[in-house]
PyMOL Python script that loads the backbone (N, CA, C, O; Angstrom):
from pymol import cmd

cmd.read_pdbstr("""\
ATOM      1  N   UNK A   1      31.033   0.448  38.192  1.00  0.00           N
ATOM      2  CA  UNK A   1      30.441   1.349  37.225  1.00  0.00           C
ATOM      3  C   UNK A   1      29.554   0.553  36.278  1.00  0.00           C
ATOM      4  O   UNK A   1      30.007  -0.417  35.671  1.00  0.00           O
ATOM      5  N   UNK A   2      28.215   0.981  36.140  1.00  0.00           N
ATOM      6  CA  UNK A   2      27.635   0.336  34.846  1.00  0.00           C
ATOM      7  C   UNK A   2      28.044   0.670  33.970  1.00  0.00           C
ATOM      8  O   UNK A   2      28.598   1.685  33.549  1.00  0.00           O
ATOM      9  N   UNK A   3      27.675  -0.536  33.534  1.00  0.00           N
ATOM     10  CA  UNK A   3      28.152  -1.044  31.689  1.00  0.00           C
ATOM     11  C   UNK A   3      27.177  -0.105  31.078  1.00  0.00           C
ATOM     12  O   UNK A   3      26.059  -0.078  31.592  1.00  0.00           O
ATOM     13  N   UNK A   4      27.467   0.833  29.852  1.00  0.00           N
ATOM     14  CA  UNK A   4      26.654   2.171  29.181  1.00  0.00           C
ATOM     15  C   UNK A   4      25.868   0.876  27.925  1.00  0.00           C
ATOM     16  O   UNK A   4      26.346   0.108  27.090  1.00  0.00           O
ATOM     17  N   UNK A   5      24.858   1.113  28.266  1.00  0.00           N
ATOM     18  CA  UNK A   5      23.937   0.290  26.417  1.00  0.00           C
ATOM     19  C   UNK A   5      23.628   1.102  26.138  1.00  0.00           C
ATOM     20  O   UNK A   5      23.037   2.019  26.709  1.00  0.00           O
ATOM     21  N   UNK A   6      24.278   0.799  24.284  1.00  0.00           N
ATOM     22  CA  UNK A   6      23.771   1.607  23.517  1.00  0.00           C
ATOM     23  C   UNK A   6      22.647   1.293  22.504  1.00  0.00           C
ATOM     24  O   UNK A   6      22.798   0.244  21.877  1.00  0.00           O
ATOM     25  N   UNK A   7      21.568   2.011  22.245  1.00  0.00           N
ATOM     26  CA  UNK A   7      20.744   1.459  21.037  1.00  0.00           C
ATOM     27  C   UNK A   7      20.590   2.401  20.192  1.00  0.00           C
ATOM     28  O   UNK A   7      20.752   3.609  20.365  1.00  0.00           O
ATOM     29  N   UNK A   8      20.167   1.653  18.959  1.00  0.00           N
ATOM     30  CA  UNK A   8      19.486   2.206  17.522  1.00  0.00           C
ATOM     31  C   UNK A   8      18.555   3.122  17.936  1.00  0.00           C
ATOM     32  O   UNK A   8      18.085   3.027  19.070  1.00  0.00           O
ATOM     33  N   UNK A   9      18.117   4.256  16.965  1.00  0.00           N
ATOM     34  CA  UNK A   9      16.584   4.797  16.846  1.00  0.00           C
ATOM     35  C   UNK A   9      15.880   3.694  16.338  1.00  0.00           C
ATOM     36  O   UNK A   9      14.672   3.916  16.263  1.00  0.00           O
ATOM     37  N   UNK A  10      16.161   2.801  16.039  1.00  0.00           N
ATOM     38  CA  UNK A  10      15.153   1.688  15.300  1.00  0.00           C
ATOM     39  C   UNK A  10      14.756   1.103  16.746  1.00  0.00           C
ATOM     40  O   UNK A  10      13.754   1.423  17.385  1.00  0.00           O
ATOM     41  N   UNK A  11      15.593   0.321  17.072  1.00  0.00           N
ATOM     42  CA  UNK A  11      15.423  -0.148  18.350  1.00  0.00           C
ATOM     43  C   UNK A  11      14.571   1.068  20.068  1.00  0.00           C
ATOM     44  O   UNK A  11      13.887   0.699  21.023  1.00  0.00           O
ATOM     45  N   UNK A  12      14.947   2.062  19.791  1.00  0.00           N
ATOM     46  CA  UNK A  12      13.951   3.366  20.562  1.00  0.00           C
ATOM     47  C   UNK A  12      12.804   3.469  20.305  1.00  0.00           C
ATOM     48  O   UNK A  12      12.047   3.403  21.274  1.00  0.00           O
ATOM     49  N   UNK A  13      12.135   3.686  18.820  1.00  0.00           N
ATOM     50  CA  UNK A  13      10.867   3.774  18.214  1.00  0.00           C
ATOM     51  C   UNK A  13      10.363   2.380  18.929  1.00  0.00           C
ATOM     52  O   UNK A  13       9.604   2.356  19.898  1.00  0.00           O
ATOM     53  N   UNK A  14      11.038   0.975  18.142  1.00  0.00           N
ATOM     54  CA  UNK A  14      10.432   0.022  18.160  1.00  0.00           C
ATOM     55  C   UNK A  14       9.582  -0.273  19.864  1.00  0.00           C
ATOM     56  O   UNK A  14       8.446  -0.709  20.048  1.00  0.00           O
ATOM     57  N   UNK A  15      10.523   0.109  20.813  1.00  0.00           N
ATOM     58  CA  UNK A  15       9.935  -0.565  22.236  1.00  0.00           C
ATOM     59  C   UNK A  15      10.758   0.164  23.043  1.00  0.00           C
ATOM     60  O   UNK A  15      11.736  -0.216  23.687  1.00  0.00           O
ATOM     61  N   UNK A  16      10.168   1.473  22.927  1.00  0.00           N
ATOM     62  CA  UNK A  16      10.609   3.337  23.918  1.00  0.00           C
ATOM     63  C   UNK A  16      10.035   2.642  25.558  1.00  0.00           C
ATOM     64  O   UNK A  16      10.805   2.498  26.508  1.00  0.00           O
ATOM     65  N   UNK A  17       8.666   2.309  25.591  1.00  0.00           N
ATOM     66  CA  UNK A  17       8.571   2.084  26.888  1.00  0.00           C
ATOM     67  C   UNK A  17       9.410   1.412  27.994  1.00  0.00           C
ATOM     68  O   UNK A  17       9.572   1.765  29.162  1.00  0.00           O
ATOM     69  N   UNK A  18      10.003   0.136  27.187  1.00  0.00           N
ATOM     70  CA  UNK A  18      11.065  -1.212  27.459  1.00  0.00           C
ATOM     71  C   UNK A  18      12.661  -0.233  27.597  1.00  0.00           C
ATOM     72  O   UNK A  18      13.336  -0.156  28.623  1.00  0.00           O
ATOM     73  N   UNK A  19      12.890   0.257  26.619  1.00  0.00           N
ATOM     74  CA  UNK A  19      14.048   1.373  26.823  1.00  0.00           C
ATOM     75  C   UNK A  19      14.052   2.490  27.921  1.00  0.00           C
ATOM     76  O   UNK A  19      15.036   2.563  28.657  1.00  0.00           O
ATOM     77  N   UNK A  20      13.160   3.240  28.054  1.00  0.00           N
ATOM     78  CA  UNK A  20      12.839   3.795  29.112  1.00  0.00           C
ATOM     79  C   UNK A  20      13.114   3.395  30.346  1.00  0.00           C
ATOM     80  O   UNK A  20      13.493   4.213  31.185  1.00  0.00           O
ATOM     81  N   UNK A  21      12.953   1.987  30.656  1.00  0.00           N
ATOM     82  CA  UNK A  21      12.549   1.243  31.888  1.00  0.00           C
ATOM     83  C   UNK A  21      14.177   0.651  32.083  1.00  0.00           C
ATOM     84  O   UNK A  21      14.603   0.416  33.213  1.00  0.00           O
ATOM     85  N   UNK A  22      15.014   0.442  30.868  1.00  0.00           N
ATOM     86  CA  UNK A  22      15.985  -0.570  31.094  1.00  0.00           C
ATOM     87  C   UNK A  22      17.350   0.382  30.973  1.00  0.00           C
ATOM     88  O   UNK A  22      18.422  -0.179  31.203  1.00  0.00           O
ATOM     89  N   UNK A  23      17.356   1.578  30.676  1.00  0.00           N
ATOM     90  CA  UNK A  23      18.090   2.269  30.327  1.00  0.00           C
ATOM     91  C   UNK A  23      18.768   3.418  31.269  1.00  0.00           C
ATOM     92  O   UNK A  23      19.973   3.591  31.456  1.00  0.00           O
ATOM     93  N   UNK A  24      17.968   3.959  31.665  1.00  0.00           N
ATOM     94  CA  UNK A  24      17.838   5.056  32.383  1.00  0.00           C
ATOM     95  C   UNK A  24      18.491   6.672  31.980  1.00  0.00           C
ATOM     96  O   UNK A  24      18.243   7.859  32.189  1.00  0.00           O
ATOM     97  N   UNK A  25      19.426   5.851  31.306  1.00  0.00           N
ATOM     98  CA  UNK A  25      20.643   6.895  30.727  1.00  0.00           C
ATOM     99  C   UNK A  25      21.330   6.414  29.723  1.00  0.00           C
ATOM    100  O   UNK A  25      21.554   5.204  29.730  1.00  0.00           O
ATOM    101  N   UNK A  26      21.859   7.284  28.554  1.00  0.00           N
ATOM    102  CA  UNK A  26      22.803   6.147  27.847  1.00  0.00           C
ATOM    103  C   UNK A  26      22.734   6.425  26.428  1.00  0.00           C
ATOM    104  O   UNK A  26      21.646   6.908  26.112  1.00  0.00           O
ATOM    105  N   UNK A  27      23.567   6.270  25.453  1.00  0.00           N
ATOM    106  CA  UNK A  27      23.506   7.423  24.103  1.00  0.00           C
ATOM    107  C   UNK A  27      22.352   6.549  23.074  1.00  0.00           C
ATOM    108  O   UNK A  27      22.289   5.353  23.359  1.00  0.00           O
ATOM    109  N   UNK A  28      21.491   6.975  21.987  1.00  0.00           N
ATOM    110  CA  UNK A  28      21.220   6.770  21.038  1.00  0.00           C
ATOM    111  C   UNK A  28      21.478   6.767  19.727  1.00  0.00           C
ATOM    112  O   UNK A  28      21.820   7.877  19.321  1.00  0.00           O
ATOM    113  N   UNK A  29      21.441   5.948  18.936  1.00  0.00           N
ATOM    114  CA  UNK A  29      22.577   5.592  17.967  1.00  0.00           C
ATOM    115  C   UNK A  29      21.841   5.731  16.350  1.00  0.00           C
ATOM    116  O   UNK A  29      20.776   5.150  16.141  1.00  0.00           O
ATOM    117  N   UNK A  30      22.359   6.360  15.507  1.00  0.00           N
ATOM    118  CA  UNK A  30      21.729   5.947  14.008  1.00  0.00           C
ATOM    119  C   UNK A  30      23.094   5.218  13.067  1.00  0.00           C
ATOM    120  O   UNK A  30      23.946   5.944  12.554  1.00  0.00           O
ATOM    121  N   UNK A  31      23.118   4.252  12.989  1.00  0.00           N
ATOM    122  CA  UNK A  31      23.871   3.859  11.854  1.00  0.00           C
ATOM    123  C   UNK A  31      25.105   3.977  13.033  1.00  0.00           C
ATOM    124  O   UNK A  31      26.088   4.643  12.706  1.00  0.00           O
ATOM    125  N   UNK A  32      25.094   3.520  14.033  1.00  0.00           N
ATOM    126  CA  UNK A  32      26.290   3.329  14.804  1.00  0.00           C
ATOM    127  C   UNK A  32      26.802   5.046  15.636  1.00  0.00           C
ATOM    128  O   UNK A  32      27.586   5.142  16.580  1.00  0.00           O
ATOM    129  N   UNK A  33      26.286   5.887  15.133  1.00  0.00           N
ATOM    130  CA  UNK A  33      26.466   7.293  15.492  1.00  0.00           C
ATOM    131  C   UNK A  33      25.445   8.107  16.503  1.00  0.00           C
ATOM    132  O   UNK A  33      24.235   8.296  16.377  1.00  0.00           O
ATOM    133  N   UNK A  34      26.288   8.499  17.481  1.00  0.00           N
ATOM    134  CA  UNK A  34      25.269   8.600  18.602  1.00  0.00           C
ATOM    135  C   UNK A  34      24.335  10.081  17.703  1.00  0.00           C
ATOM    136  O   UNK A  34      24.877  10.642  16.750  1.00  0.00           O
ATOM    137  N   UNK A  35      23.549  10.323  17.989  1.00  0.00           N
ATOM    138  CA  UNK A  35      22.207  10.919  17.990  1.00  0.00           C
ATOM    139  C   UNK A  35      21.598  11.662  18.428  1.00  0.00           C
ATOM    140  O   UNK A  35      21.340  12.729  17.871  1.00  0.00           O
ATOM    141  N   UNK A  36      20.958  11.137  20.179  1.00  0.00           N
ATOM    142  CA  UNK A  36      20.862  11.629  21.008  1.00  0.00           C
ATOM    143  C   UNK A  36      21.195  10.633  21.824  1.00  0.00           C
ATOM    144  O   UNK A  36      21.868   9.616  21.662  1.00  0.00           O
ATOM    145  N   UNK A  37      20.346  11.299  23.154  1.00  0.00           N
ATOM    146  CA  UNK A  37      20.827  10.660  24.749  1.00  0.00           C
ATOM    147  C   UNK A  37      19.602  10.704  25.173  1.00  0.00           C
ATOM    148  O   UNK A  37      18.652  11.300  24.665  1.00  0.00           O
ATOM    149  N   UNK A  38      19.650   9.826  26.461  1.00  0.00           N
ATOM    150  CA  UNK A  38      18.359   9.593  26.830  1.00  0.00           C
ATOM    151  C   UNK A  38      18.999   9.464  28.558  1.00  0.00           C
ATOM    152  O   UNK A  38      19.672   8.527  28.989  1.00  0.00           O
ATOM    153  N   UNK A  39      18.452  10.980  29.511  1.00  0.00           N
ATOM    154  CA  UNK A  39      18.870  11.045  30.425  1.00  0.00           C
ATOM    155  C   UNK A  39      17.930  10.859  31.677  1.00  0.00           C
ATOM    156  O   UNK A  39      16.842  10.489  31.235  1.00  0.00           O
ATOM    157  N   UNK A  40      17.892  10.940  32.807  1.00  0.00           N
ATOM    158  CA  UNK A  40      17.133  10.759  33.862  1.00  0.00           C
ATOM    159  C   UNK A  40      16.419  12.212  34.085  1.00  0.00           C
ATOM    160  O   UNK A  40      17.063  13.178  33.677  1.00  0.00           O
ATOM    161  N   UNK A  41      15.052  12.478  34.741  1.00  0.00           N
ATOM    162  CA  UNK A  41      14.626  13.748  33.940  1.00  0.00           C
ATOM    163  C   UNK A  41      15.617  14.480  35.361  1.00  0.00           C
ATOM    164  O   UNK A  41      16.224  15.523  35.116  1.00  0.00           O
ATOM    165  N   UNK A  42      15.698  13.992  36.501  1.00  0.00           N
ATOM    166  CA  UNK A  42      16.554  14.771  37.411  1.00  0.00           C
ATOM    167  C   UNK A  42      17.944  15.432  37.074  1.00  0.00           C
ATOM    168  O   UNK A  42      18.210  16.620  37.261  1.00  0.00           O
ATOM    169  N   UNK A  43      18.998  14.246  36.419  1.00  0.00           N
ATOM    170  CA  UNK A  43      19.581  15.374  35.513  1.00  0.00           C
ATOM    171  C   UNK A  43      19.249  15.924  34.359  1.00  0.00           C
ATOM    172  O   UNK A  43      20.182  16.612  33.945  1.00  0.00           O
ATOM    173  N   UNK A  44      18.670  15.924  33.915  1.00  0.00           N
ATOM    174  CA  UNK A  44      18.156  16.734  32.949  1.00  0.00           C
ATOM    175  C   UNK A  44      18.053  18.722  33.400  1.00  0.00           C
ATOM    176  O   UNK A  44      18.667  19.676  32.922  1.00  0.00           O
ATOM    177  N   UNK A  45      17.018  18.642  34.470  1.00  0.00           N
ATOM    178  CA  UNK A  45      16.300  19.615  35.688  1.00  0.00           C
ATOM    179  C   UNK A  45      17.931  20.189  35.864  1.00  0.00           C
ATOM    180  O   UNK A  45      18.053  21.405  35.714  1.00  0.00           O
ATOM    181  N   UNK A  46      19.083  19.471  36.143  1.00  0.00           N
ATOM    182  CA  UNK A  46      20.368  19.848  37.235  1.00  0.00           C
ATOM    183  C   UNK A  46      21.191  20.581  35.971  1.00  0.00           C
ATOM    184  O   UNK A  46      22.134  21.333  36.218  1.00  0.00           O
ATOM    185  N   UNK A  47      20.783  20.318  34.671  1.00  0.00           N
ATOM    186  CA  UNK A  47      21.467  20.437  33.404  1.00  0.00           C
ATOM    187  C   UNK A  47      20.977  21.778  33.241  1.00  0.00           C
ATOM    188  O   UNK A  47      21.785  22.704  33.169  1.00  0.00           O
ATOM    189  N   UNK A  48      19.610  22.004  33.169  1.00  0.00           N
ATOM    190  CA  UNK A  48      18.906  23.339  32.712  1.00  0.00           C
ATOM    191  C   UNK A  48      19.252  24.474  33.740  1.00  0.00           C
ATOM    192  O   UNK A  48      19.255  25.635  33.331  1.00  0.00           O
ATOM    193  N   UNK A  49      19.564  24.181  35.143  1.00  0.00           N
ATOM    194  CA  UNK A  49      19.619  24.591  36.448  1.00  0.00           C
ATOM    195  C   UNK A  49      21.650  25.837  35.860  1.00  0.00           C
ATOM    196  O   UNK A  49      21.978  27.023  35.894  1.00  0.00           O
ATOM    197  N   UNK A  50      22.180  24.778  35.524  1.00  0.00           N
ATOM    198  CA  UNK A  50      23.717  25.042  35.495  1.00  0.00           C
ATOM    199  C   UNK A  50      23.801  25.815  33.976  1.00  0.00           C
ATOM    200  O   UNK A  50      24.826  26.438  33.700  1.00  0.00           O
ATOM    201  N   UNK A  51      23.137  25.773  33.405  1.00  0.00           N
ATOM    202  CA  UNK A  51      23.094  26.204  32.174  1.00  0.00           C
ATOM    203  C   UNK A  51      22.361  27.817  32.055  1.00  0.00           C
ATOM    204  O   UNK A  51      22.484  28.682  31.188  1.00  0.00           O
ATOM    205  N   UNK A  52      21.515  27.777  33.403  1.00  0.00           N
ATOM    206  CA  UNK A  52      20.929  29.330  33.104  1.00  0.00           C
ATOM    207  C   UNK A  52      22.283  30.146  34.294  1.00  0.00           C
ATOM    208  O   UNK A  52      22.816  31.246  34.148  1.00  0.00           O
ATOM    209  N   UNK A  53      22.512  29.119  35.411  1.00  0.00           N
ATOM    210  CA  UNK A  53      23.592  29.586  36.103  1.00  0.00           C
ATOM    211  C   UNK A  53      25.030  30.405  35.418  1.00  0.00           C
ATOM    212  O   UNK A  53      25.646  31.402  35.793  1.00  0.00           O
ATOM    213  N   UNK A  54      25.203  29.531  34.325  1.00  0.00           N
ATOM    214  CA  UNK A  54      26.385  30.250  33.173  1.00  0.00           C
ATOM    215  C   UNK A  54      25.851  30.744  32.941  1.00  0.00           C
ATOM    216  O   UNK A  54      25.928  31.692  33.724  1.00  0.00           O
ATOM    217  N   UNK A  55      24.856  30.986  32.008  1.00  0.00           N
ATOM    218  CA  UNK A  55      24.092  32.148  31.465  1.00  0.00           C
ATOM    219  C   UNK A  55      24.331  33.456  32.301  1.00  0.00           C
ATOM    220  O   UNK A  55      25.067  34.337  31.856  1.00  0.00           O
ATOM    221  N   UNK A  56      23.711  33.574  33.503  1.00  0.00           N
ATOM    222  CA  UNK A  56      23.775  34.452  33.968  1.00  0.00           C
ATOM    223  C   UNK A  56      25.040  35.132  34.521  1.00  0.00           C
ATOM    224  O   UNK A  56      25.090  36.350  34.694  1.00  0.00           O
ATOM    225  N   UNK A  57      26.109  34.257  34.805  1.00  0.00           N
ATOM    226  CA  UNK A  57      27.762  34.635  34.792  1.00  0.00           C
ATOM    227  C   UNK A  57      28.148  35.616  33.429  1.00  0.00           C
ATOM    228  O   UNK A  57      28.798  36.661  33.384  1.00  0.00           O
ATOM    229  N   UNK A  58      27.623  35.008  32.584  1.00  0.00           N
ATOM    230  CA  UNK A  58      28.141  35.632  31.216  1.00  0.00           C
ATOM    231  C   UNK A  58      27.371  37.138  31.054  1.00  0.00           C
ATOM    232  O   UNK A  58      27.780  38.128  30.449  1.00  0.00           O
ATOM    233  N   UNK A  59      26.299  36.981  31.698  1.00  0.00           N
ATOM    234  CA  UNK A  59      25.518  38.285  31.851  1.00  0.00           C
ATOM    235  C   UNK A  59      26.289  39.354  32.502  1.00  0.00           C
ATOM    236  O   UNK A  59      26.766  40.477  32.337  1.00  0.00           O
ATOM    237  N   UNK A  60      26.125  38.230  33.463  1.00  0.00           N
ATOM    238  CA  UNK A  60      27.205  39.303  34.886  1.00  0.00           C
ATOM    239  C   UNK A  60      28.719  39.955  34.261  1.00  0.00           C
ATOM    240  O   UNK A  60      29.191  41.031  34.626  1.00  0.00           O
ATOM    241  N   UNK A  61      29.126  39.348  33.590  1.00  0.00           N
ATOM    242  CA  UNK A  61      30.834  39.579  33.136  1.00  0.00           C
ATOM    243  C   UNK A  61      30.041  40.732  32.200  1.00  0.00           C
ATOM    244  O   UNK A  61      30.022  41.869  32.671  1.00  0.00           O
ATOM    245  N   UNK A  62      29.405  40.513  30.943  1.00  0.00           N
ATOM    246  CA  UNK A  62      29.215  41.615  30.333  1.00  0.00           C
ATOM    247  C   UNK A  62      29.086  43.203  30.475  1.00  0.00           C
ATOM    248  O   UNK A  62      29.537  44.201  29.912  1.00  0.00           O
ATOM    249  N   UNK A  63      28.135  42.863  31.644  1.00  0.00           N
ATOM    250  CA  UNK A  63      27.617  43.864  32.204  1.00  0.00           C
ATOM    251  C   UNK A  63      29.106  44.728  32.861  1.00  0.00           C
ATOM    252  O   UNK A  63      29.615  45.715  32.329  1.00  0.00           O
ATOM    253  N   UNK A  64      29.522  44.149  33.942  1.00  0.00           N
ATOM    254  CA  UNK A  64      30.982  44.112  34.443  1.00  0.00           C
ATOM    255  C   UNK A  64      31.952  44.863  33.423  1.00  0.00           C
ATOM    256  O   UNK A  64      32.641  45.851  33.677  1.00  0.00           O
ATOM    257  N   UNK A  65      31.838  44.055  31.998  1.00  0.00           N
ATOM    258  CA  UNK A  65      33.514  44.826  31.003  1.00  0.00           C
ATOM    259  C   UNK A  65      32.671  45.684  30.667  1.00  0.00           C
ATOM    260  O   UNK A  65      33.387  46.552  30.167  1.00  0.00           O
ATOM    261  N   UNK A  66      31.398  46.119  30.583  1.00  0.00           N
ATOM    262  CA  UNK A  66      30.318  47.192  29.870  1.00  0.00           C
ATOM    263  C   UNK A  66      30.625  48.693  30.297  1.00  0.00           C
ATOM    264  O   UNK A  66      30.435  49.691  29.602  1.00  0.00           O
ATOM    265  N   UNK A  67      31.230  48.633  31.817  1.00  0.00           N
ATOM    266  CA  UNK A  67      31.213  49.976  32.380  1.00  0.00           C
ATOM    267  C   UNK A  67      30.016  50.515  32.635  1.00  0.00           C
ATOM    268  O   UNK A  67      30.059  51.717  32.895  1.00  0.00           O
ATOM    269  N   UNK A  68      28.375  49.730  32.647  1.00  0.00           N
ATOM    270  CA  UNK A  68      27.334  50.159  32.508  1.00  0.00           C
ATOM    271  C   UNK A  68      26.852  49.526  33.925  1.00  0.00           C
ATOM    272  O   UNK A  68      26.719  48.313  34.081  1.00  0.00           O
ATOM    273  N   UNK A  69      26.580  50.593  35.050  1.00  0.00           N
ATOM    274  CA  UNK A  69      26.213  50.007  36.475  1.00  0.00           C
ATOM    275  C   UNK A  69      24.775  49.147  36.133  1.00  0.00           C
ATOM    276  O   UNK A  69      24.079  49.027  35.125  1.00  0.00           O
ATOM    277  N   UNK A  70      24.714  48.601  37.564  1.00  0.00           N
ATOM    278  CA  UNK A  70      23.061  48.008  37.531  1.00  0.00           C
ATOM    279  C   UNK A  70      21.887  49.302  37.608  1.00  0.00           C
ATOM    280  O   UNK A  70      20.702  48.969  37.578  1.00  0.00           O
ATOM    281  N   UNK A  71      22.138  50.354  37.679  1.00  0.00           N
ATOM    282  CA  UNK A  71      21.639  51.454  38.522  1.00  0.00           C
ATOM    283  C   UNK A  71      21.028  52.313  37.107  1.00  0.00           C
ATOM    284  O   UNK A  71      19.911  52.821  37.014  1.00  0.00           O
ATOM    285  N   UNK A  72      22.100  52.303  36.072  1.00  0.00           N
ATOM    286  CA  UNK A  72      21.403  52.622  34.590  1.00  0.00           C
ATOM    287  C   UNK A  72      21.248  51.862  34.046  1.00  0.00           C
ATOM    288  O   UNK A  72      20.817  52.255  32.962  1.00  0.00           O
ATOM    289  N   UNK A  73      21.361  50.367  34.094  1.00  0.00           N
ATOM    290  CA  UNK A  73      20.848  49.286  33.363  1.00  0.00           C
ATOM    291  C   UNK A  73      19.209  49.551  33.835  1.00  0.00           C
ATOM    292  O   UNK A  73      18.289  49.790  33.053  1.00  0.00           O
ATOM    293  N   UNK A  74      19.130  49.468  34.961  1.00  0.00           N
ATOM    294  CA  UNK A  74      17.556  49.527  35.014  1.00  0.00           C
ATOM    295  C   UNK A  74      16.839  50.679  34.918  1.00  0.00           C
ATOM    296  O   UNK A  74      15.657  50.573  34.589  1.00  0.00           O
ATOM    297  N   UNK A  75      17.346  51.884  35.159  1.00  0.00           N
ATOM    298  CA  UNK A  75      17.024  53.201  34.199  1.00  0.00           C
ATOM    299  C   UNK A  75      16.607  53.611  33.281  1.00  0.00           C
ATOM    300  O   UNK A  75      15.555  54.244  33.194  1.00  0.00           O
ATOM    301  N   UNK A  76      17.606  53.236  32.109  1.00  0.00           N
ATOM    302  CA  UNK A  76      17.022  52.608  31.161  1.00  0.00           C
ATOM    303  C   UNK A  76      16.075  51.768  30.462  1.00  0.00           C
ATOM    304  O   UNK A  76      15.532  52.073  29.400  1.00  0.00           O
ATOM    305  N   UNK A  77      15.866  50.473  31.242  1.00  0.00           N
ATOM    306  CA  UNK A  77      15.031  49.494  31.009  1.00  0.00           C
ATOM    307  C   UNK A  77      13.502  50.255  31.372  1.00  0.00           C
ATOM    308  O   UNK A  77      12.388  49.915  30.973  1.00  0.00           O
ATOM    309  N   UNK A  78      13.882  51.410  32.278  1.00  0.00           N
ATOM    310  CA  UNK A  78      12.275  52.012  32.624  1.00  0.00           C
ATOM    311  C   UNK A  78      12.011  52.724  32.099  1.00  0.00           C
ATOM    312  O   UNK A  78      10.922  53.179  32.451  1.00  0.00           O
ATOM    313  N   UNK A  79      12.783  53.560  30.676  1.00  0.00           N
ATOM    314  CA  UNK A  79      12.583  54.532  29.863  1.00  0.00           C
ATOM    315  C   UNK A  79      12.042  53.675  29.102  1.00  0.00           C
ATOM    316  O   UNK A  79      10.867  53.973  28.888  1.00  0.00           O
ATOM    317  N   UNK A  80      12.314  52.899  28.680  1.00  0.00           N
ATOM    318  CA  UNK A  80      12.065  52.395  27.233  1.00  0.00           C
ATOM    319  C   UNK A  80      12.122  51.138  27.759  1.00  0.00           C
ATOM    320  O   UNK A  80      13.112  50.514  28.141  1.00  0.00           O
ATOM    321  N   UNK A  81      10.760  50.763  27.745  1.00  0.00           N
ATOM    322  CA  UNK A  81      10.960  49.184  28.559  1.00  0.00           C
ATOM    323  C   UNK A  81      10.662  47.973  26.893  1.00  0.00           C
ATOM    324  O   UNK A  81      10.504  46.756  26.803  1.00  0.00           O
ATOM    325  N   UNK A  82      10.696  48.822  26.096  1.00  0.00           N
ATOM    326  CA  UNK A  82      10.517  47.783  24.866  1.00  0.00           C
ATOM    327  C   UNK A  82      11.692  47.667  23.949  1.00  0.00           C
ATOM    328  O   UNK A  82      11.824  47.205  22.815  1.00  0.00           O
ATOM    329  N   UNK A  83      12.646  48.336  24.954  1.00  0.00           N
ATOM    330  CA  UNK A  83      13.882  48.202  23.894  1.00  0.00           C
ATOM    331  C   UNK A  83      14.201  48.858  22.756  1.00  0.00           C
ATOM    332  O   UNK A  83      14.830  48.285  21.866  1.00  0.00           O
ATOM    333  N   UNK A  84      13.800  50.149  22.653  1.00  0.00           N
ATOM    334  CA  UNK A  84      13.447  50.142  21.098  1.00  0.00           C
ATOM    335  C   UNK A  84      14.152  51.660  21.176  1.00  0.00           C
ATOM    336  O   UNK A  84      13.878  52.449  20.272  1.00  0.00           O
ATOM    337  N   UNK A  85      14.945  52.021  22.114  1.00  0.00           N
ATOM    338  CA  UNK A  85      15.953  52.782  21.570  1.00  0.00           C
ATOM    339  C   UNK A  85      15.655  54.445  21.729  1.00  0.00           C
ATOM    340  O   UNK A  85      16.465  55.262  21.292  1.00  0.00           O
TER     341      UNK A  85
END
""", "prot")
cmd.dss("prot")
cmd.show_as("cartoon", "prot")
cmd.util.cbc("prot")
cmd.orient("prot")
């Protein structure tokens, strides 16, 4: 397993390109406290991917305890496609 390096925002600002290159992944630090992260953009892509995936579970369940079919969900949406009641 690689060893995780961690750096400063001082050290990020100072030489981002050099970090970029040596890092790949791995937390960012202010005053010893991570910050942010600095990830590979592929997971990044796999992150946004799983995140609309829940999203849409949570949709799905709503809809589901709602008692409201897909059949007047979109019925609706064609009456009043601006939402507005």
């Amino acid at each position: 397993m690689k060893q995780r390096i961690h750096i400063s925002v001082v050290e990020a600002r100072r030489g981002l390109s050099h970090w970029l290159r040596r890092l790949k992944e791995g937390p960012i630090t202010r005053r010893g406290k991570p910050v942010g992260v600095l990830i590979a953009p592929e997971k990044y892509e796999e992150l946004r991917r799983v995140q609309a995936y829940l999203q849409v579970l949570r949709l799905s369940r709503s809809l589901a305890e709602s008692g409201v079919t897909a059949d007047e969900l979109l019925h609706a949406s064609r009456e009043d496609p601006e939402g507005q009641g």
